[in-house]
C-alpha positions as a Markdown table, in Angstrom:
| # | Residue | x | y | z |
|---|---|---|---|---|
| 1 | Unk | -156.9 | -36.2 | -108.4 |
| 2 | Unk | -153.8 | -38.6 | -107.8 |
| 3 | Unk | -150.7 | -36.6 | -107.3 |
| 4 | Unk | -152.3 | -33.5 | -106.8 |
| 5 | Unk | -153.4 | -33.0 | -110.1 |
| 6 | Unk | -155.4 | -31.0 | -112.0 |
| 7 | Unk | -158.4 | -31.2 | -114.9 |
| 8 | Unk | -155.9 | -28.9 | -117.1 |
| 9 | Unk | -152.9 | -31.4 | -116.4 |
| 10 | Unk | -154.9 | -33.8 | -118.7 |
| 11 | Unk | -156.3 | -31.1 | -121.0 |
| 12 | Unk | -155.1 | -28.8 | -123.9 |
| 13 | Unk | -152.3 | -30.5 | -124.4 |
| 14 | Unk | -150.8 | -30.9 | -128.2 |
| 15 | Unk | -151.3 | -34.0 | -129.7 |
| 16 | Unk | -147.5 | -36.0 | -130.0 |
| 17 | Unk | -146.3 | -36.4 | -133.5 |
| 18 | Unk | -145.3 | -40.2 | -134.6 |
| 19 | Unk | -142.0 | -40.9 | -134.6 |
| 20 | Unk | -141.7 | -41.8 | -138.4 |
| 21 | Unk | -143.0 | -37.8 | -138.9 |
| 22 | Unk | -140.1 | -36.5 | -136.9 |
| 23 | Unk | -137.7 | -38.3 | -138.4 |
| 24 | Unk | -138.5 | -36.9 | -142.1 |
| 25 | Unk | -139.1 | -33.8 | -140.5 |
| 26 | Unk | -135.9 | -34.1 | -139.0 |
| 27 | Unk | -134.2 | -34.9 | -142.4 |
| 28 | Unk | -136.0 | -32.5 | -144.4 |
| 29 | Unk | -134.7 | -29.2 | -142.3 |
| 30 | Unk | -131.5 | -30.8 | -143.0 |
| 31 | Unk | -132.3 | -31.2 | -147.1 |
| 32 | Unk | -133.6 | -27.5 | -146.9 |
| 33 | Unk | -130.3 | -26.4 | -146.5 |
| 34 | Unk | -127.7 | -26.1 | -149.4 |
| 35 | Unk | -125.0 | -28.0 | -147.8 |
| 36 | Unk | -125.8 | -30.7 | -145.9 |
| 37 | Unk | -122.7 | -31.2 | -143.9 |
| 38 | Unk | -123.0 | -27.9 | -141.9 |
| 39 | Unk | -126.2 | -28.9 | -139.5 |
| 40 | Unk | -126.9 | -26.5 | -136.3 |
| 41 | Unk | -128.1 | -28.2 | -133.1 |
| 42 | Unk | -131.0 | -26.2 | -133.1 |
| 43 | Unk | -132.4 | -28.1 | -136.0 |
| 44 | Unk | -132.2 | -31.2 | -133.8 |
| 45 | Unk | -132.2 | -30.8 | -130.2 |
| 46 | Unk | -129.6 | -33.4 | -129.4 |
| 47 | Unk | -128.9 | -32.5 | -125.8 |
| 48 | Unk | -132.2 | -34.8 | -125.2 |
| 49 | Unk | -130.8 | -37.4 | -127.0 |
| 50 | Unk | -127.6 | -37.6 | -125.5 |
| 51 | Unk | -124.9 | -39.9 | -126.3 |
| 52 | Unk | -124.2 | -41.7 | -122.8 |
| 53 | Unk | -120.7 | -43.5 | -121.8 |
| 54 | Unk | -119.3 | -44.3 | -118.5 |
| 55 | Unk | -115.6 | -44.6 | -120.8 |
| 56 | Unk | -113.3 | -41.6 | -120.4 |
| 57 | Unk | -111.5 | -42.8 | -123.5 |
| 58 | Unk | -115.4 | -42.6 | -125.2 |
| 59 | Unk | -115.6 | -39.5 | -123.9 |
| 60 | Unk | -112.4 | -38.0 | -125.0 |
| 61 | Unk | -113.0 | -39.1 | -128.2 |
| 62 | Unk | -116.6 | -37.4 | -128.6 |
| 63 | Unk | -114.5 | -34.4 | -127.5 |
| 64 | Unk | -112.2 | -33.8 | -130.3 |
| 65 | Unk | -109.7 | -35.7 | -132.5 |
| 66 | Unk | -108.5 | -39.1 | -130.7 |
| 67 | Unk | -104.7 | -37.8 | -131.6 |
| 68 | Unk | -105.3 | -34.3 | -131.3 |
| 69 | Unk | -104.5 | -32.7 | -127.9 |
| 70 | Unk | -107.2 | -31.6 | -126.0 |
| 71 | Unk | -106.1 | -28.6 | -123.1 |
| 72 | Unk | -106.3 | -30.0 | -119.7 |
| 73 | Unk | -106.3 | -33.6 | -120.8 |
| 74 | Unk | -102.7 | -35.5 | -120.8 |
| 75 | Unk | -103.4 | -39.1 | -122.7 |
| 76 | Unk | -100.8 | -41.8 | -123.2 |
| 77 | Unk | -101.4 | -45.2 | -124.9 |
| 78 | Unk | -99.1 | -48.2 | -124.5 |
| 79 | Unk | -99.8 | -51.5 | -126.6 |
| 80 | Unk | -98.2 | -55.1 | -125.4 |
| 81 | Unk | -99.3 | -59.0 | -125.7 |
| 82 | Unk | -102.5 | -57.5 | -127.6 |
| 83 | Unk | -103.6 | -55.3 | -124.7 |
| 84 | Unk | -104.0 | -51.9 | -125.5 |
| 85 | Unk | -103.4 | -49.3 | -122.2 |
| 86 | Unk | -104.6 | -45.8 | -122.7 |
| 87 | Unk | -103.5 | -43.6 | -119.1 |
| 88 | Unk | -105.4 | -40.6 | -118.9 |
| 89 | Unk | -105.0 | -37.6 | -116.9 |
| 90 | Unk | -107.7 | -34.7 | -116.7 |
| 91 | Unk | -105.6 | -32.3 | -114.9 |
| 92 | Unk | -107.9 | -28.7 | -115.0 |
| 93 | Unk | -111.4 | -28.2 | -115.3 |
| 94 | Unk | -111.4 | -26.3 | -118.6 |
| 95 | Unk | -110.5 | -30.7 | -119.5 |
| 96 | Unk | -112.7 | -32.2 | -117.1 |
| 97 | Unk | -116.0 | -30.1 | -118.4 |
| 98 | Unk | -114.6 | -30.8 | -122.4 |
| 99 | Unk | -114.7 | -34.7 | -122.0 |
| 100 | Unk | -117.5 | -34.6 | -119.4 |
| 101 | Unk | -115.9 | -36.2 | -116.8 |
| 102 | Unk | -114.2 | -35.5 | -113.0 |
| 103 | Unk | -110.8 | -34.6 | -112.5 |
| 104 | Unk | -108.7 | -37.4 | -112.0 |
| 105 | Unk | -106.6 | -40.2 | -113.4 |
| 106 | Unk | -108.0 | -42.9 | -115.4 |
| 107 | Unk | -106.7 | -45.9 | -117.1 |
| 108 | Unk | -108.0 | -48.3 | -119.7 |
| 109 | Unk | -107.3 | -51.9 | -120.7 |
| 110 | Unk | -108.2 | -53.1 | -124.3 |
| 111 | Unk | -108.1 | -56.3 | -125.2 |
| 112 | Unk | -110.6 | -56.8 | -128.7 |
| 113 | Unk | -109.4 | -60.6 | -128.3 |
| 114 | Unk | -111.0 | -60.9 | -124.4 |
| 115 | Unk | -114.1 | -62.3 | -125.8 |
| 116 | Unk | -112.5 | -65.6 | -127.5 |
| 117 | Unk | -112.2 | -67.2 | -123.6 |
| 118 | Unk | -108.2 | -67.7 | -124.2 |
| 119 | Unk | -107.3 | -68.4 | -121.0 |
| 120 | Unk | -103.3 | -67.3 | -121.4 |
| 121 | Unk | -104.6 | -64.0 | -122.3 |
| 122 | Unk | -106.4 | -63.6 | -119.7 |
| 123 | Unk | -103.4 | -64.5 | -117.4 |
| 124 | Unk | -101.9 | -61.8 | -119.2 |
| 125 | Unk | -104.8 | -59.1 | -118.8 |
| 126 | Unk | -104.9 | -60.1 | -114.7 |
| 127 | Unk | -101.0 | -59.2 | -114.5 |
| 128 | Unk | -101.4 | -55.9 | -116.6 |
| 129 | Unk | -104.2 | -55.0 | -114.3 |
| 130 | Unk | -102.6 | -55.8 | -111.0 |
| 131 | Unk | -99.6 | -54.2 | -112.3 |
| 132 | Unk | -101.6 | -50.4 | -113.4 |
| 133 | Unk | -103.4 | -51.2 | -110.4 |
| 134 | Unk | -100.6 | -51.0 | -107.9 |
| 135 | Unk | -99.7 | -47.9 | -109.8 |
| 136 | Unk | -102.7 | -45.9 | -108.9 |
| 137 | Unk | -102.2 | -47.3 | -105.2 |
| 138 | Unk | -99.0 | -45.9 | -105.2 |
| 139 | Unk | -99.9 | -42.3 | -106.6 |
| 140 | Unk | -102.6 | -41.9 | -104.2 |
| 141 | Unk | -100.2 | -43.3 | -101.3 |
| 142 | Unk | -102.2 | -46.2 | -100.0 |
| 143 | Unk | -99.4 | -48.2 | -97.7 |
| 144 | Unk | -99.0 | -51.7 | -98.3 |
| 145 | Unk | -100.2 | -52.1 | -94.7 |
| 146 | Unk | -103.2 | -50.1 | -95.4 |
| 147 | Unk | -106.5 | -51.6 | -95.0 |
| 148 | Unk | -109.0 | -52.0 | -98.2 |
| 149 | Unk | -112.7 | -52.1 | -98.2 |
| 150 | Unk | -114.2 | -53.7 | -102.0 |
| 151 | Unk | -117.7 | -53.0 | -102.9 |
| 152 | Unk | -119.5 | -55.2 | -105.1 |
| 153 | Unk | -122.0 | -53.0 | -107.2 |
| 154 | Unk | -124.6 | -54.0 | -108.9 |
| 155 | Unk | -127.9 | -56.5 | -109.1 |
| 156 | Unk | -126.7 | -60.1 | -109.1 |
| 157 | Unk | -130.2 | -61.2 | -110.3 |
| 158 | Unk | -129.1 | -59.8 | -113.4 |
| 159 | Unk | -126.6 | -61.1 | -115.5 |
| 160 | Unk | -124.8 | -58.5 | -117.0 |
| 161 | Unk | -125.3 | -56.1 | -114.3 |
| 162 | Unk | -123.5 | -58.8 | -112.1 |
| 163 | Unk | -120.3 | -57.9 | -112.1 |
| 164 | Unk | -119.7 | -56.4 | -108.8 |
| 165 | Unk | -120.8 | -59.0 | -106.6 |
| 166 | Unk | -119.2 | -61.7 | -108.7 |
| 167 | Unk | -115.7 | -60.2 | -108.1 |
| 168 | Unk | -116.6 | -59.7 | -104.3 |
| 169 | Unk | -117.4 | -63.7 | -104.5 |
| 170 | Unk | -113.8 | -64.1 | -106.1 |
| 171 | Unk | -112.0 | -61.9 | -103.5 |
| 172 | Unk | -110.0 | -63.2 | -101.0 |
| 173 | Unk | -110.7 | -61.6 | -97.8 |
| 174 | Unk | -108.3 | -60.9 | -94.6 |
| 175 | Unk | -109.8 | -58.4 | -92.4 |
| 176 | Unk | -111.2 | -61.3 | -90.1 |
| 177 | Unk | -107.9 | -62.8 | -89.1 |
| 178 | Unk | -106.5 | -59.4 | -88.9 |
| 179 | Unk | -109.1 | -58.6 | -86.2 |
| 180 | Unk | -109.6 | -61.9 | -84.8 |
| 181 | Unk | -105.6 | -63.4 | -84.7 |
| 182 | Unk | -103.4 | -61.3 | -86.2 |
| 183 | Unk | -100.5 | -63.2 | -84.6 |
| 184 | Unk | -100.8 | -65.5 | -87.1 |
| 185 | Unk | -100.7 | -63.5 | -90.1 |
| 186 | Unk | -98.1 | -64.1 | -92.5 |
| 187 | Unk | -96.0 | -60.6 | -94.2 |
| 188 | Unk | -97.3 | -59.7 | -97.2 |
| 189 | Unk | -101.0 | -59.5 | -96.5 |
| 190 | Unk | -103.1 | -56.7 | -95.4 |
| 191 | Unk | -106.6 | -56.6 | -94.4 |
| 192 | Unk | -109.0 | -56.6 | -97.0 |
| 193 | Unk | -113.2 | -56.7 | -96.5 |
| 194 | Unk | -115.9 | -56.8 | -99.5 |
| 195 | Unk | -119.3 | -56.6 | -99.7 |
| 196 | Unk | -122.0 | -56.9 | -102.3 |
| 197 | Unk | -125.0 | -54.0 | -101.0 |
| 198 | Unk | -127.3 | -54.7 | -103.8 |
| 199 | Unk | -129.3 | -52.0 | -105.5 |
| 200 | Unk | -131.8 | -49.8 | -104.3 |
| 201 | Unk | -134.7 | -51.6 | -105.8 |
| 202 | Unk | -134.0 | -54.7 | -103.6 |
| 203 | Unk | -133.0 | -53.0 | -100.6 |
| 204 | Unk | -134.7 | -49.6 | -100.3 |
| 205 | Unk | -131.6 | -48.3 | -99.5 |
| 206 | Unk | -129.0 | -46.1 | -101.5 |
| 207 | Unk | -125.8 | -48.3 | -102.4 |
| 208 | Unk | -124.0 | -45.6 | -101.1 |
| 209 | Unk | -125.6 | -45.5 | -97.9 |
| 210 | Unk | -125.1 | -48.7 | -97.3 |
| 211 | Unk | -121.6 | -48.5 | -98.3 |
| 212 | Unk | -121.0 | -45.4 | -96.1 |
| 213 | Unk | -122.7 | -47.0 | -92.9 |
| 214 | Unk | -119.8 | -49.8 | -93.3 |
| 215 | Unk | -117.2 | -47.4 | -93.6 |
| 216 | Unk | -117.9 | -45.2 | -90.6 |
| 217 | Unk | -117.6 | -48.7 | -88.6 |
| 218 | Unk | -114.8 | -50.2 | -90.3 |
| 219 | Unk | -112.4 | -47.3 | -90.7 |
| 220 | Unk | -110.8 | -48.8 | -94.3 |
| 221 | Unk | -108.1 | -46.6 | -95.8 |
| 222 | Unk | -109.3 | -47.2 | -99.1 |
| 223 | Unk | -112.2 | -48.0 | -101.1 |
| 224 | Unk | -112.8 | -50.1 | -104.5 |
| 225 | Unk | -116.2 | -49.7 | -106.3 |
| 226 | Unk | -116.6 | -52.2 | -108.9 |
| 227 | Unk | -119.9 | -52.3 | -111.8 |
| 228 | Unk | -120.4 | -52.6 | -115.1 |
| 229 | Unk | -120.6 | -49.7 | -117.5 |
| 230 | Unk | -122.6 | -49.1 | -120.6 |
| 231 | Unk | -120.3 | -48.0 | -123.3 |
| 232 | Unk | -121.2 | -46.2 | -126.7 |
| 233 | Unk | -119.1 | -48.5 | -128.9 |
| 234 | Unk | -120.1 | -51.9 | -130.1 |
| 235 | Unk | -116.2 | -52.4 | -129.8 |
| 236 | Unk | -115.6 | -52.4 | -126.2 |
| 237 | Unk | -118.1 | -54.3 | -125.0 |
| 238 | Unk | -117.1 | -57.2 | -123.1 |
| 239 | Unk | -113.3 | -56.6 | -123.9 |
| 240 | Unk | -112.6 | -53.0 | -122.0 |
| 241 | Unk | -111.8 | -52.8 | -118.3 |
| 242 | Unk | -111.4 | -48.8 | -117.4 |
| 243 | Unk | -109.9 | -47.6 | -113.6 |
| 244 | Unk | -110.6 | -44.2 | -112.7 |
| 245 | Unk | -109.4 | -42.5 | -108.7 |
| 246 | Unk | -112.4 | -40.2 | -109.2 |
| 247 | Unk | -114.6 | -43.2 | -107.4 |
| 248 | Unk | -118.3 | -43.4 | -109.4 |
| 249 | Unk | -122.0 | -43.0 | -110.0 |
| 250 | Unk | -123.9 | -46.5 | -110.0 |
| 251 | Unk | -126.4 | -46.3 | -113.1 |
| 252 | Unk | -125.1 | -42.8 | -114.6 |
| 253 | Unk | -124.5 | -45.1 | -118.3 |
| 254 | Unk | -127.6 | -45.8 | -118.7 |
| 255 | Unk | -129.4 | -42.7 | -117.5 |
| 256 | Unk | -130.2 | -43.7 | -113.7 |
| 257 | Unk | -127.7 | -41.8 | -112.1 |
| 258 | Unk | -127.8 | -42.6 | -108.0 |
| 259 | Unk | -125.8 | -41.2 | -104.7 |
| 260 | Unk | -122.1 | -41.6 | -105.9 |
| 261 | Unk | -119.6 | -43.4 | -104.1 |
| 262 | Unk | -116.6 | -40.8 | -104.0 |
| 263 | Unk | -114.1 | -39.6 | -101.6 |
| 264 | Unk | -116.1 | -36.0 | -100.8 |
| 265 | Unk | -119.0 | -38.6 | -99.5 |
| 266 | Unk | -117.4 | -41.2 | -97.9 |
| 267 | Unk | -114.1 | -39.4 | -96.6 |
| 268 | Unk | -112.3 | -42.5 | -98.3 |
| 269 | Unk | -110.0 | -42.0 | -101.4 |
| 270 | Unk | -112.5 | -44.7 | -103.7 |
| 271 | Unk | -110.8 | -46.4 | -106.9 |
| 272 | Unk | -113.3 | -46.8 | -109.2 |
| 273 | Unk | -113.1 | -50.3 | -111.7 |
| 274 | Unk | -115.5 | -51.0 | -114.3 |
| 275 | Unk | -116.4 | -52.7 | -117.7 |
| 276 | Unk | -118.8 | -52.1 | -120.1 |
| 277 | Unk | -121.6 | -55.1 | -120.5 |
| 278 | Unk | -124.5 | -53.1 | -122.4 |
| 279 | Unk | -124.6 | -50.9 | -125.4 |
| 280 | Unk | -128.1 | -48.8 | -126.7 |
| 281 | Unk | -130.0 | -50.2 | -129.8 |
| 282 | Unk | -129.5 | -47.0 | -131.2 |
| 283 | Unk | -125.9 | -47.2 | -130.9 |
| 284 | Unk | -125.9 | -50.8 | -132.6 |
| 285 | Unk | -128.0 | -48.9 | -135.5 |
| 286 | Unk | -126.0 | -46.2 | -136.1 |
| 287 | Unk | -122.8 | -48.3 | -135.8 |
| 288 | Unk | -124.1 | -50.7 | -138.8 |
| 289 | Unk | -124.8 | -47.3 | -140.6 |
| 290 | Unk | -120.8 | -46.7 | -140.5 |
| 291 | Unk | -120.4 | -50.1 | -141.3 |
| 292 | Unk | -122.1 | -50.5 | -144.1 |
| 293 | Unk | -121.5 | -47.2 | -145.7 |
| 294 | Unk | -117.7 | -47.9 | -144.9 |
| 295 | Unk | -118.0 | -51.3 | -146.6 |
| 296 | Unk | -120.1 | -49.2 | -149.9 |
| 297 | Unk | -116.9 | -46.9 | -150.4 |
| 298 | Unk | -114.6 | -49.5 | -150.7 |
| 299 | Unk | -116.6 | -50.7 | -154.2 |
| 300 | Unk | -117.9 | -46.8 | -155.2 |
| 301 | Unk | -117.1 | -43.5 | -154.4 |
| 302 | Unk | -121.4 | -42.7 | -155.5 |
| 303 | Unk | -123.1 | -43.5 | -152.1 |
| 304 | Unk | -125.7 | -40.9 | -152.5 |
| 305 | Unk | -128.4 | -42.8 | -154.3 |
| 306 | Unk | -128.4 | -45.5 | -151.0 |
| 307 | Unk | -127.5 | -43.5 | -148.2 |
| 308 | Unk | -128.8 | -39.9 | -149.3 |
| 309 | Unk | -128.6 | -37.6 | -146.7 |
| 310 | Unk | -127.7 | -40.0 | -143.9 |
| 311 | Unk | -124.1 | -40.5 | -145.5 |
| 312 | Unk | -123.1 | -36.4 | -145.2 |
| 313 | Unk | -124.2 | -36.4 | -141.8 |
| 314 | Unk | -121.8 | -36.3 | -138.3 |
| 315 | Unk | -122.1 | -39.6 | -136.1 |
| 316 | Unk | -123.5 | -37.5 | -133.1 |
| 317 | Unk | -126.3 | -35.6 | -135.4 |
| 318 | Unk | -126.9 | -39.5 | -137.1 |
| 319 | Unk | -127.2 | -41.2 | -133.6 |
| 320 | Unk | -129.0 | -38.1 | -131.8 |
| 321 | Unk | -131.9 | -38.9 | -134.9 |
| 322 | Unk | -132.1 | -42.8 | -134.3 |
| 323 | Unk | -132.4 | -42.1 | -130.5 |
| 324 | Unk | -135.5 | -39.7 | -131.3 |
| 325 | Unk | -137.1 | -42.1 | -133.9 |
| 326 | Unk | -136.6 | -45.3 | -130.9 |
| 327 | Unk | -137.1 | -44.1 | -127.8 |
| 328 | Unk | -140.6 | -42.5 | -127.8 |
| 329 | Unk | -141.4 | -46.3 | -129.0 |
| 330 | Unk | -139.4 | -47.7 | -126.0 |
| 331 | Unk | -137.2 | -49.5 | -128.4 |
| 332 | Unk | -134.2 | -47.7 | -127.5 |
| 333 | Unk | -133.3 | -51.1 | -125.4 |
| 334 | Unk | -130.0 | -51.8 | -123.6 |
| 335 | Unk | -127.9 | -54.5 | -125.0 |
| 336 | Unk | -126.0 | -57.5 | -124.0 |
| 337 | Unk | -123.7 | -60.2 | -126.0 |
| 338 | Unk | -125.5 | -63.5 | -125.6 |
| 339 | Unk | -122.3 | -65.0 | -124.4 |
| 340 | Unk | -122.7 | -63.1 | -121.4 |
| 341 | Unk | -122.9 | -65.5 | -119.0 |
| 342 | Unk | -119.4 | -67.5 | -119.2 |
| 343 | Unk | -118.0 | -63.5 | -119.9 |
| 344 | Unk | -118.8 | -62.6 | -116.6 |
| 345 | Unk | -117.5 | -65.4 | -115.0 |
| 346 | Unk | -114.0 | -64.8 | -116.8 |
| 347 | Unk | -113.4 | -61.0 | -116.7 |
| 348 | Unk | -114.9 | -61.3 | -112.6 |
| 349 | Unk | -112.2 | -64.0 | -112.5 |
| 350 | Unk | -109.5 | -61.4 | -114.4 |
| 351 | Unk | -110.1 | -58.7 | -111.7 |
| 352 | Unk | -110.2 | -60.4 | -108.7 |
| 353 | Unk | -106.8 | -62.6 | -109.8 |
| 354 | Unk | -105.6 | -58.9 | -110.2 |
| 355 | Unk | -106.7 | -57.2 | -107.2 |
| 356 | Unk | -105.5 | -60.2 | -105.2 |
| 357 | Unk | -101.7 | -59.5 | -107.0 |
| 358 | Unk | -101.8 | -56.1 | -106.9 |
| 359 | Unk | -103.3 | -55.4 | -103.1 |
| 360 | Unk | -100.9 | -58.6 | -101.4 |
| 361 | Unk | -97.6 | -58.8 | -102.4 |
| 362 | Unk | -97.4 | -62.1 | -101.4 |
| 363 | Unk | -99.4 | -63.5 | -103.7 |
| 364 | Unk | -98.4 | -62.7 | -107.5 |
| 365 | Unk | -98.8 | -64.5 | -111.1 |
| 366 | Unk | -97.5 | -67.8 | -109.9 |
| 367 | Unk | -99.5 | -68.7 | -107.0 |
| 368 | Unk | -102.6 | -66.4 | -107.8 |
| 369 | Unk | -104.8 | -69.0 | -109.1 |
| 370 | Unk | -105.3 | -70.7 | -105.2 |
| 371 | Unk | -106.3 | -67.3 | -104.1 |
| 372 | Unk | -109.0 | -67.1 | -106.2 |
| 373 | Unk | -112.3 | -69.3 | -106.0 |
């Protein structure tokens, strides 16, 4: 048999329920009790279901109260020009295994207006990016001399995955005249190499294999991953750029987690910058559910008769039940803004002008723009 099996693998096995008869059998163990509010996970297993983010800001909220404090985990949130910063520090592991995510600093840009193409706020998003990224050079002491190796994940075939080797394309890099006549390099430079790998379906060969190989032979002091992200807010897509010094897993947002790019596998401190390009279809459901039953409690306090037991229900137990009514129909699709296109071309544009700034300090917000293709 193929794969080794067995007759009995293809025998005696219980016939799948319809995804329609889960769902009201899902809602009516939830009517069976008195008070609908109190729901145990055990009526709905929502651990297969899982509600995926590659934001640490997501992920803190999904923890506990957004203003609350959360042990281990030291937030602070700065708002200026109508970019909103939130700096987050998981500092124990008691925080790191509440929120999901590694030890580590991580800091996040929001700008809800990013999607409207103004190009002075975008100047301004490149300069608060340059600026929080030469803060995280500093903390993890990366000299200004030091050299900087920039990987470009992600499938350039695909649009919103395309990220990564868009910024690569954007870069400017130095290494060769560093290697080839450093005489003639000017102060304020260091030597900076990129690549764009490619993912494992066009290569046959793990990103961070690829990356690692490079490494050994170039010796770079530090390493920046850059990808998109799937995110579990309709929100921040397209307007959220997140930096994290815990380095990253290409894929893990949308369930295809590969061999991670991090400092314990490439003995290189990586800085990890992405942005979220995709959200679920269930997440776009359940987020019209809040919408809409937000929008019904502004004109009645009665929701009941339209919403019945969907509107007494927490957002994780509401969003665990469209994921197990979509996904055995494979509708459970990923995403993307149709605007995607010319977004990708500005926010690659945003983080190359800003890793430009932030890794030379000769170049800087009023001569960027010729450093940038």
């Amino acid at each position: 048999m193929q794969g080794g099996k067995t007759q009995a693998d293809f025998t005696a096995r219980p016939r799948a329920q319809a995804p329609e008869q889960r769902g009201r059998k899902a809602l009516s163990r939830r009517e069976s009790k008195g008070d609908r509010a109190h729901v145990t996970e055990r009526q709905l297993d929502l651990s297969r279901y899982g509600i995926r983010t590659d934001l640490a800001v997501e992920a803190r909220e999904m923890a506990g109260k957004p203003d609350g404090e959360l042990p281990g985990v030291r937030t602070e949130t700065v708002k200026e020009h109508g970019i909103t910063v939130t700096r987050m520090h998981v500092q124990t592991d008691e925080g790191a295994r509440a929120i999901g995510k590694m030890p580590g600093h991580y800091v996040t840009l929001e700008v809800p207006e990013l999607r409207r193409g103004d190009s002075d706020l975008q100047d301004k998003v490149a300069t608060t990016f340059a600026r929080e990224f030469e803060a995280f050079l500093e903390r993890i002491g990366i000299a200004p001399t030091a050299s900087v190796f920039i990987v470009g994940l992600g499938n350039w075939n695909v649009t919103p995955d395309a990220l990564g080797p868009l910024v690569v394309e954007n870069t400017m890099v130095t290494r060769q005249f560093f290697e080839l006549m450093p005489d003639q390099v000017s102060d304020g430079y260091r030597p900076v190499s990129a690549v764009a790998p490619g993912v494992l379906g066009t290569t046959g060969i793990e990103s961070s294999d690829i990356v690692q190989g490079i490494a050994e032979k170039a010796k770079p002091d530090l390493i920046i991953a850059i990808d998109a992200l799937a995110a579990r807010s309709l929100e921040r897509v397209n307007t959220t750029i997140q930096i994290a010094d815990t380095g990253i897993h290409p894929g893990s947002g949308i369930g295809n987690k590969r061999k991670g790019l991090t400092k314990d596998i490439l003995g290189v401190p990586c800085i990890a910058i992405g942005v979220p390009t995709v959200v679920y279809a269930s997440t776009i459901v359940n987020n019209t559910m809040d919408m809409v039953l937000a929008h019904m409690k502004r004109h009645t306090d009665n929701t009941d008769p339209l919403f019945g037991v969907f509107g007494s229900m927490e957002e994780s137990e509401r969003l665990g039940l469209v994921k197990e009514v979509l996904e055995p129909l494979g509708h459970d699709l990923l995403v993307t803004p149709k605007e995607i296109d010319k977004f990708m071309e500005d926010i690659a544009n945003i983080i190359a002008s800003g890793l430009n700034a932030a890794l030379h300090s000769a170049v800087d917000s009023s001569n960027v723009a010729a450093y940038t293709h």
